[in-house]
N, C-alpha and C positions, 0 to 999 in steps of 0.2 A: 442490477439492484434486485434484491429479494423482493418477489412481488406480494408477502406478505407482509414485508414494511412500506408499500406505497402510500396506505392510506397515512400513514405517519409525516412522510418523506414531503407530503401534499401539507400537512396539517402546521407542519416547521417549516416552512419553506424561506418563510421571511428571515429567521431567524439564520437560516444557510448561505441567503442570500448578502445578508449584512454580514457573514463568517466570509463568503467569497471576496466582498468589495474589500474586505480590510486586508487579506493576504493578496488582493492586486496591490493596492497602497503599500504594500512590501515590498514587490516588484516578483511576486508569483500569479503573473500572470496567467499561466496555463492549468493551475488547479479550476476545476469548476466544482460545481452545487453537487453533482452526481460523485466526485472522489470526493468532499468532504464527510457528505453521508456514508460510501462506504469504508471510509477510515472510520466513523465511529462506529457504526456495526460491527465492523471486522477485527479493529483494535481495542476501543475504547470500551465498548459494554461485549466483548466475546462473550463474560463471563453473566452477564446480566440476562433477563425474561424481558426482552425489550417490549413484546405487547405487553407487561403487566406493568412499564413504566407511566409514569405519570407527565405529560406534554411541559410541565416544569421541569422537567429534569431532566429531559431531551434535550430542550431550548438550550437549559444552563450546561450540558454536558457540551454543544455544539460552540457554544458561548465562550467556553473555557479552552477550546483546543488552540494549541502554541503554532505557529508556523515551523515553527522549528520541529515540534514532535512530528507534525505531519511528515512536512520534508525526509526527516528520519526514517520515518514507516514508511513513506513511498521510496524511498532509494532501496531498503531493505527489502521491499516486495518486488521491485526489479531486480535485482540482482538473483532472486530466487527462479525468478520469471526466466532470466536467459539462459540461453543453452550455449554455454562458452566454447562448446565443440563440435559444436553445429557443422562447420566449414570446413574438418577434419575428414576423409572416411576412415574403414576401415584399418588397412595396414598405417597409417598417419597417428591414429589414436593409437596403436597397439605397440607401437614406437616411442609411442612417447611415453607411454605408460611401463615398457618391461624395465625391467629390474637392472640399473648401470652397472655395464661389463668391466669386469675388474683389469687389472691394466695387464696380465698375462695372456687372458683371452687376445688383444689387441695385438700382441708381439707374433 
């Protein structure tokens, strides 16, 4: 968490906390307080001066998030996160990668 939005993070808390109880009552249980905050940092106000915003409109920003978008945003930011070729080395990747031998080469 950006430690310049703490004092924020501290100040809506309740408001995260009542966003967490209801995406349990969904059956997303493993979202907590900490990724609801930073999907809206990260997602929801990128484009916004989050210290210039107003504590209303954090709340209602927090207030407003879908389980569904979240969900969305976090599947997407995993996907980004993994390394699908992790478990490859070198000649594995480079195999898999070059350019498929045309069927003369093969003969």
């Amino acid at each position: 968490m950006a430690v310049q939005f703490e004092h924020l993070f501290t100040k809506v808390r309740p408001a995260i906390e009542s966003k967490r109880n209801e995406f349990q009552l969904y059956g997303y249980s493993t979202v907590t307080e900490e990724d609801i905050w930073a999907y809206c940092v990260k997602k929801k106000w990128r484009k916004k001066d989050i210290a210039s915003m107003r504590v209303h409109e954090i709340v209602n920003g927090i207030l407003q998030v879908l389980p569904a978008e979240y969900m969305t945003y976090s599947q997407i930011e995993e996907q980004r996160a993994s390394d699908w070729f992790s478990d490859l080395n070198s000649a594995e990747l480079q195999m898999l990668l070059a350019p498929p031998k045309s069927r003369s080469d093969l003969s």
